[in-house]
VEXZATOR-331446 format. One record per residue (C-alpha): x negated, z, y; residue number from 1. Coordinates in steps of 0.001 Angstrom, whole numbers, m for minus. Example, Ala and Ser with C-alpha at 12.3 -4.5 7.8 and 13.67 -1.06 7.14 Angstrom:
VEXZATOR-331446
[[m12300, 7800, m4500], 1],
[[m13670, 7140, m1060], 2],
This chain:
VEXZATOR-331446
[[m85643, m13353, m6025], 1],
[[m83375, m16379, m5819], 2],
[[m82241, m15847, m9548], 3],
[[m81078, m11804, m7890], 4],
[[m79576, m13129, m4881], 5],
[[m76847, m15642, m7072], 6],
[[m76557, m12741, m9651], 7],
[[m75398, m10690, m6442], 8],
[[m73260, m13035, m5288], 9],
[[m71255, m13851, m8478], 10],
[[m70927, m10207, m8780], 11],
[[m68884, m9878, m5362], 12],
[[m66977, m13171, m6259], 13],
[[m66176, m11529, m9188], 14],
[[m65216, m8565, m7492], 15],
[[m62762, m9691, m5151], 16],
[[m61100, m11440, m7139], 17],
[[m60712, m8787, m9231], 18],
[[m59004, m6600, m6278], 19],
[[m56796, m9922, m5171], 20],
[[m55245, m10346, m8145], 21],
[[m54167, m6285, m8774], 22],
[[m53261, m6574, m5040], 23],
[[m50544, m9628, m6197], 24],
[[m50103, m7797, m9515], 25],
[[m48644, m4439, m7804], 26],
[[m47019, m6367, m5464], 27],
[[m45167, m7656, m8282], 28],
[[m44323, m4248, m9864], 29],
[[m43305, m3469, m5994], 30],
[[m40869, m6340, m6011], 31],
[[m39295, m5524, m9414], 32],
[[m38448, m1902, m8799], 33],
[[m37023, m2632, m5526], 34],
[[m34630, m5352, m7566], 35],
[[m32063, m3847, m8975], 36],
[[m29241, m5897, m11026], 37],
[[m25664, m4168, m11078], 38],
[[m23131, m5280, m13315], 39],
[[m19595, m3663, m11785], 40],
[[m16726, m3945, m13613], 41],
[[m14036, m3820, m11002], 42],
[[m10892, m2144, m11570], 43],
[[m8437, m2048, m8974], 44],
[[m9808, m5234, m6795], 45],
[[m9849, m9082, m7201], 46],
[[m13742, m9561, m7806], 47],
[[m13551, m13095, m5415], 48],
[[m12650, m10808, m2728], 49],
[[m15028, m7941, m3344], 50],
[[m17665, m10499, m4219], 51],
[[m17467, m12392, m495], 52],
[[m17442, m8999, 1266], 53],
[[m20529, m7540, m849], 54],
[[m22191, m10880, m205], 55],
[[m21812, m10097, 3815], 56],
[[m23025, m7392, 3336], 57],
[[m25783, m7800, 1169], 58],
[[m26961, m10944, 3174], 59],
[[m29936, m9461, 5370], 60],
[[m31550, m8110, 3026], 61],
[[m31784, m10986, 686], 62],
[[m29539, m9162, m2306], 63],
[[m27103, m11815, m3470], 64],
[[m23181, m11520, m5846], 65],
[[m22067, m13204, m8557], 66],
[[m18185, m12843, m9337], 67],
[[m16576, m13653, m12708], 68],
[[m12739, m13927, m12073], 69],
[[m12138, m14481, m16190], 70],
[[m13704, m10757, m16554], 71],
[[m13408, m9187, m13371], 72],
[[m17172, m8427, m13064], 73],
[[m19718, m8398, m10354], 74],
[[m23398, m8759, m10815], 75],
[[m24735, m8019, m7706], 76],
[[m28784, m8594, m7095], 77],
[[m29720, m5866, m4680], 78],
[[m32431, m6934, m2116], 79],
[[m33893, m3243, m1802], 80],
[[m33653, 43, m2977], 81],
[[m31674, 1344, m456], 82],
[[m28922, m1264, m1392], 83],
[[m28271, 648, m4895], 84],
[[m26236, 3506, m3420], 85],
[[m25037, 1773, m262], 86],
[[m23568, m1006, m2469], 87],
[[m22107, 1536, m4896], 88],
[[m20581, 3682, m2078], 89],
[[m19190, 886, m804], 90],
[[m17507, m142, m4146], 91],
[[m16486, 3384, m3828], 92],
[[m14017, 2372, m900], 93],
[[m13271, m1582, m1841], 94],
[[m12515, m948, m5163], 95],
[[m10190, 2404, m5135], 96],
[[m6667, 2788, m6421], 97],
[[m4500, 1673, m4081], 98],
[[m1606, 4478, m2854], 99],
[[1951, 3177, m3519], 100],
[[4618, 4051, m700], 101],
[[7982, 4683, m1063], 102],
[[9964, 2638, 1283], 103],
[[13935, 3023, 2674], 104],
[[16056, 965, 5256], 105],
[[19687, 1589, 6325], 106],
[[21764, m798, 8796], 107],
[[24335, 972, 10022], 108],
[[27253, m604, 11912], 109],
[[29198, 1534, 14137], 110],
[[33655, 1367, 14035], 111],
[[34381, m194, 17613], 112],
[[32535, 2204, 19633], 113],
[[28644, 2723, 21193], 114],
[[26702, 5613, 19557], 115],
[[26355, 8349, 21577], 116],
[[22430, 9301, 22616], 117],
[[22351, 12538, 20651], 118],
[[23568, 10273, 17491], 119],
[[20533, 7845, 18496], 120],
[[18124, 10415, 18739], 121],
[[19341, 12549, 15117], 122],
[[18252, 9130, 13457], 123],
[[14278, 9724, 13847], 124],
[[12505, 12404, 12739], 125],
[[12160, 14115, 8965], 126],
[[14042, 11532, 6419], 127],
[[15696, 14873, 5162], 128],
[[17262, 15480, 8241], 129],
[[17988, 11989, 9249], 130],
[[19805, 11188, 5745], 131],
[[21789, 14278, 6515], 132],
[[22807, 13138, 10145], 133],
[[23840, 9320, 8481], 134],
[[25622, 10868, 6187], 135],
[[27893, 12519, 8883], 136],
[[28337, 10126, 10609], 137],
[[29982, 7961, 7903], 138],
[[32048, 10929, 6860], 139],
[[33209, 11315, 10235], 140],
[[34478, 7678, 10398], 141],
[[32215, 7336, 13291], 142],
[[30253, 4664, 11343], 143],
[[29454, 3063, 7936], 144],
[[25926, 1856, 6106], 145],
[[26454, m1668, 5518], 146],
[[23233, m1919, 3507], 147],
[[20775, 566, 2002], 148],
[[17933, m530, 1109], 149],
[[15114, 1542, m1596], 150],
[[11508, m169, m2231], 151],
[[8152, 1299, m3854], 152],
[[5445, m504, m1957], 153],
[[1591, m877, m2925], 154],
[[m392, m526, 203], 155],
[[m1727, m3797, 1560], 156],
[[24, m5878, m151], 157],
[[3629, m7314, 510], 158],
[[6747, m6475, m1445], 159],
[[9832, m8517, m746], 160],
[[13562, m7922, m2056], 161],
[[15976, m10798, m1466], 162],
[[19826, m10641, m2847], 163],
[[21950, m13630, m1917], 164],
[[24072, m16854, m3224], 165],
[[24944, m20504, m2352], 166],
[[28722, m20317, m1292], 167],
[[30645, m23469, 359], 168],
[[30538, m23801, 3824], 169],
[[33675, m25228, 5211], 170],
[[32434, m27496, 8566], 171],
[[35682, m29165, 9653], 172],
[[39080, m31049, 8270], 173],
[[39180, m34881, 7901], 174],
[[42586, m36410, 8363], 175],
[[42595, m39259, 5222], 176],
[[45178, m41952, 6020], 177],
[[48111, m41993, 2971], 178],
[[46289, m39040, 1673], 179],
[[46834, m36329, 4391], 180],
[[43763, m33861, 5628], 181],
[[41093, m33401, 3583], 182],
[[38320, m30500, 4206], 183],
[[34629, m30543, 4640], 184],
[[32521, m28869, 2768], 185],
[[28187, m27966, 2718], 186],
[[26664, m25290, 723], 187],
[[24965, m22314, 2600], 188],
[[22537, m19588, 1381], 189],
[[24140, m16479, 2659], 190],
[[22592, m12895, 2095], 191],
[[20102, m10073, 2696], 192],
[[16347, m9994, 2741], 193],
[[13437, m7517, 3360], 194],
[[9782, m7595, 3217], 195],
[[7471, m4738, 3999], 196],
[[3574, m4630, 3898], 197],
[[2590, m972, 4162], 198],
[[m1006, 712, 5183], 199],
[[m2129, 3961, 5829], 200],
[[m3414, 5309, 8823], 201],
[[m5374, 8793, 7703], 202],
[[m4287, 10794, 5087], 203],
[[m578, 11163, 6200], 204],
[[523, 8359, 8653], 205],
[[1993, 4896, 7379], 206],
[[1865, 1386, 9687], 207],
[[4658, m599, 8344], 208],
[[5100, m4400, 9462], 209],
[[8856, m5176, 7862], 210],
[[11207, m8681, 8425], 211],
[[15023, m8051, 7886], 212],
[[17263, m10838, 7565], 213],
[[21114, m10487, 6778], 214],
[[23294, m13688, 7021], 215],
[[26724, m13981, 6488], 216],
[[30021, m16478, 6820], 217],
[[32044, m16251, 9606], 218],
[[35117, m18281, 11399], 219],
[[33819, m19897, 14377], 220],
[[35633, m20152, 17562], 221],
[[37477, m22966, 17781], 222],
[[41194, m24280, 19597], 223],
[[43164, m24828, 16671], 224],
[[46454, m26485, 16449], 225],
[[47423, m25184, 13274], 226],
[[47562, m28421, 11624], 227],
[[43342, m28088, 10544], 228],
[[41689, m25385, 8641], 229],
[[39558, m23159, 10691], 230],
[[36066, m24353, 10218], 231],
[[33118, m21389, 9370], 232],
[[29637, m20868, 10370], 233],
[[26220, m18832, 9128], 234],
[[26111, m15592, 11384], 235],
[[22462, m14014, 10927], 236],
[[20921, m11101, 11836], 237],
[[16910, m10922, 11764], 238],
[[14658, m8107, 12594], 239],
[[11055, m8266, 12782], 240],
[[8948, m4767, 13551], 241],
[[5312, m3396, 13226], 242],
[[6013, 841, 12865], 243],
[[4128, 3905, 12470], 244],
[[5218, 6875, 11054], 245],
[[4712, 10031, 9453], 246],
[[4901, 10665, 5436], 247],
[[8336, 11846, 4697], 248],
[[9195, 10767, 8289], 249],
[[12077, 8142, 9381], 250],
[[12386, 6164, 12553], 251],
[[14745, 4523, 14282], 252],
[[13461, 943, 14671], 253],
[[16285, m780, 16502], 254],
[[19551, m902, 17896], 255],
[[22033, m4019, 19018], 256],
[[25380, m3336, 21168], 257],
[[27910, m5907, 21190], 258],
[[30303, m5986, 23592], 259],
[[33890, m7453, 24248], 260],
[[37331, m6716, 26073], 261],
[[38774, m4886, 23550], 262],
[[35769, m2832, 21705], 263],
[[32086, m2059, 21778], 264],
[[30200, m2119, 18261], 265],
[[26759, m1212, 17840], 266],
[[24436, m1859, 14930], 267],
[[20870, 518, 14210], 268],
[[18298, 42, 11890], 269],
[[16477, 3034, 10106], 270],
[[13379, 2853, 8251], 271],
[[11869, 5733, 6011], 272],
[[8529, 5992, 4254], 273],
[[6803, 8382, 2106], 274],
[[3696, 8424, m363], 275],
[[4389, 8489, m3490], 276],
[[2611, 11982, m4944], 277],
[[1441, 10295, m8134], 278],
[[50, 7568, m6991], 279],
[[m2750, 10554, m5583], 280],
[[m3699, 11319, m9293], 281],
[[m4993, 8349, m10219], 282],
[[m7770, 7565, m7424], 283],
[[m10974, 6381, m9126], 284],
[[m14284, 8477, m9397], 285],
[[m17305, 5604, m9321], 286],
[[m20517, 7378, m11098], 287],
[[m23480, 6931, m8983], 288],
[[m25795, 5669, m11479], 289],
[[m29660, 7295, m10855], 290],
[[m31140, 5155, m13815], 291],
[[m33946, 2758, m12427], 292],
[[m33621, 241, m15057], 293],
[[m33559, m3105, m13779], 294],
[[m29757, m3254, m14913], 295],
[[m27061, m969, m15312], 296],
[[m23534, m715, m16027], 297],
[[m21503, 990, m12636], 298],
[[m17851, 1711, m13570], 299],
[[m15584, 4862, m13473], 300],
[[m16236, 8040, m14782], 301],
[[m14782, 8304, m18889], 302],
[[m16800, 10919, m20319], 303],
[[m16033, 14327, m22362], 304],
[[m18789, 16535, m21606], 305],
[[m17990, 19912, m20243], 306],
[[m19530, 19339, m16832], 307],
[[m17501, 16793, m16310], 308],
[[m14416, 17904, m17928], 309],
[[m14761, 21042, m15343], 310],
[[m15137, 18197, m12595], 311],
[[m11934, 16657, m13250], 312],
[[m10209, 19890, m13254], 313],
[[m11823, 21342, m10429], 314],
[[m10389, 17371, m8184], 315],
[[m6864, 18482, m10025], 316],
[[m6476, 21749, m8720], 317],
[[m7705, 20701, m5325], 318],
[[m5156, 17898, m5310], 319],
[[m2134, 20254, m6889], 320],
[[m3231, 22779, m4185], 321],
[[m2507, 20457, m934], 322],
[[376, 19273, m2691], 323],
[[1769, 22758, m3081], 324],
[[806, 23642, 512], 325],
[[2740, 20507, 1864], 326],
[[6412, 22073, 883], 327],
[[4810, 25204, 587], 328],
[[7504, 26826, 3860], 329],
[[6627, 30111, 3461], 330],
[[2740, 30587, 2801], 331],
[[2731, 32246, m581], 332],
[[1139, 28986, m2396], 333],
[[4283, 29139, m4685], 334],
[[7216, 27162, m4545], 335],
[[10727, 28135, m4976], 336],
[[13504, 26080, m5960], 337],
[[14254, 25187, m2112], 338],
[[10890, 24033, m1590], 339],
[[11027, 21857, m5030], 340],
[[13774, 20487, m3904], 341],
[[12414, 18424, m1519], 342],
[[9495, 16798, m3512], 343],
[[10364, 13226, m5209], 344],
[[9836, 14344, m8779], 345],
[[9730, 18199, m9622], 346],
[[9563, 20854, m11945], 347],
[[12630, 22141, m13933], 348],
[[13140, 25905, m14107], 349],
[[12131, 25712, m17709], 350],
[[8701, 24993, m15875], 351],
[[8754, 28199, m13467], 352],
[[7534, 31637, m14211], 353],
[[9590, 35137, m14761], 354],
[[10003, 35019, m10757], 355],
[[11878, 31556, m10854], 356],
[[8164, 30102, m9057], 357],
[[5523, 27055, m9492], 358],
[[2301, 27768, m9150], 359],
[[m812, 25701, m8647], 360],
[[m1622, 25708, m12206], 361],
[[1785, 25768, m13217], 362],
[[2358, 22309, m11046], 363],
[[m560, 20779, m12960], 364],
[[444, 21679, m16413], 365],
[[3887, 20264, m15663], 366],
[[2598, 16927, m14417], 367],
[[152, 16823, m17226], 368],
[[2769, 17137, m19944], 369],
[[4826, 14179, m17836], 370],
């Protein structure tokens, strides 16, 4: 009976332990299908920076980044299965093609007078409009552009233009006993210098922070005899602005009146922005991987199968299509040579049909062949 009882009781022991360990053993298989290893080869993005903000983001639920700067690769340990696709749509938005903007300033100094407020006011609204107004007023000797300024900007990031020299500064005369005056000289930095860092806001707004800086030598006021030279100074003008305006849009971003007995002269500052159209084209399509493999490869899309092939034309058309819309005036989805006109790069009319017009097709086959 005793001999049954401890036969009994092994058997249970043996049992449960049995059941504990394939209890640890699928909790294993459990913990290595929810952890996934991605290996992202970034394309657009520093991976340092895309590797702190995944790590964020990945941090309560225990997935973890490594970057490689030499490479440009990210493998990223997910914590869970529902990391995989949230950490590849993020990607999605981190790691796009950034949009370049197309960026123009004028300073415009009026000829001894004030600008009158309907001159003020043609100076904002569409650039074509506004270019038209400054031009009239320099042909009508009302004023003159003392700088124009043209800049293609990536967005987020800061472009800076800076034309200048080192030119002698005269400070003063010395009178040299025996020897007669002698004048003083220092060198100076004299010039013009812009920087712009551009973001959008939606798909057709632009936030612009710019710094403008023009210096230049002047005579200083100062009671003169006659017997010294006049001595010079650095006169600068700076400008510092945060903007927002609409694509193909220009804004008046500041205006200075000096004033004096004999004359009035005023000085305005004109900034224009647009997106550049091409910089549309080349946005990047991330494949969401479905593969359950413990590690995968996540980059863009480069295949040649038809279904994909008829993807890529299918996101063309759709593109080509708002683009025609945006000049399309009329509503016909064509555009005529008017409506080309006012696009930054356009078709020839070797590239129209019999009726002189671009189509939607015919816009995409021309910027193909480009």
């Amino acid at each position: 009976m005793k001999k049954t009882a401890a036969t009994i009781w092994l058997l249970g022991v043996i049992v449960l332990g049995v059941g504990h360990a394939d209890d640890k053993s699928s909790d294993q298989r459990s913990e290595e299908t929810s952890n996934k290893t991605i290996v992202y080869a970034a394309r657009n993005a520093p991976v340092a920076a895309l590797g702190e903000t995944l790590a964020a983001f990945l941090k309560e639920s225990g997935g973890g980044v490594v970057a490689d700067p030499t490479s440009n690769v990210l493998l990223i340990h997910t914590g869970s299965v529902n990391d995989h696709e949230r950490v590849l749509a993020v990607l999605q938005q981190l790691d796009r093609t950034p949009r370049t903007i197309r960026v123009q300033l004028h300073l415009i100094y009026s000829l001894g007078h004030e600008f009158t407020e309907a001159e003020v006011s043609s100076l904002s609204g569409e650039t074509e409009g506004v270019l038209k107004a400054i031009e009239t007023l320099a042909s009508a000797g009302r004023a003159y552009v003392a700088n124009r300024i043209e800049l293609t900007a990536v967005e987020n990031q800061i472009t800076m233009l800076q034309v200048g020299k080192d030119v002698p500064l005269l400070t003063g005369t010395t009178s040299v006993p025996g020897r007669g005056p002698a004048n003083n000289y220092r060198s100076a930095a004299v010039g013009t210098m812009i920087q712009v860092q551009a973001r959008l806001a939606g798909e057709s707004e632009i936030v612009m922070e710019t710094n403008f800086e023009k210096s230049a030598i002047e005579l200083l006021d100062h009671q003169n005899d006659g017997s010294s030279a006049i001595p010079q100074g650095v006169s600068k003008l700076t400008h510092n602005a945060t903007s927002r305006l609409r694509d193909g849009h220009s804004v008046l971003i500041g205006t200075m009146v000096s004033k004096s007995k004999e004359a009035a002269d005023a000085a305005c500052m004109v900034l224009s922005a647009s997106i550049d159209d091409a910089s549309e084209t080349n946005r990047p399509v991330i494949s969401r991987v479905t593969s359950q493999r413990p590690g995968f490869v996540a980059e863009g899309k480069r295949t040649s199968n038809q279904d994909d092939s008829d993807g890529v034309t299918a996101r063309y058309l759709d593109f080509y299509g708002k683009l025609v819309a945006k000049y399309d005036q009329n509503n016909d989805k064509m555009l005529d040579a008017d409506e080309r006109s006012k696009m930054s790069k356009n078709p020839t009319e070797a590239d129209t049909n019999q009726d002189g017009l671009v189509s939607v097709e015919e816009l995409m086959t021309w910027s193909r062949k480009r």
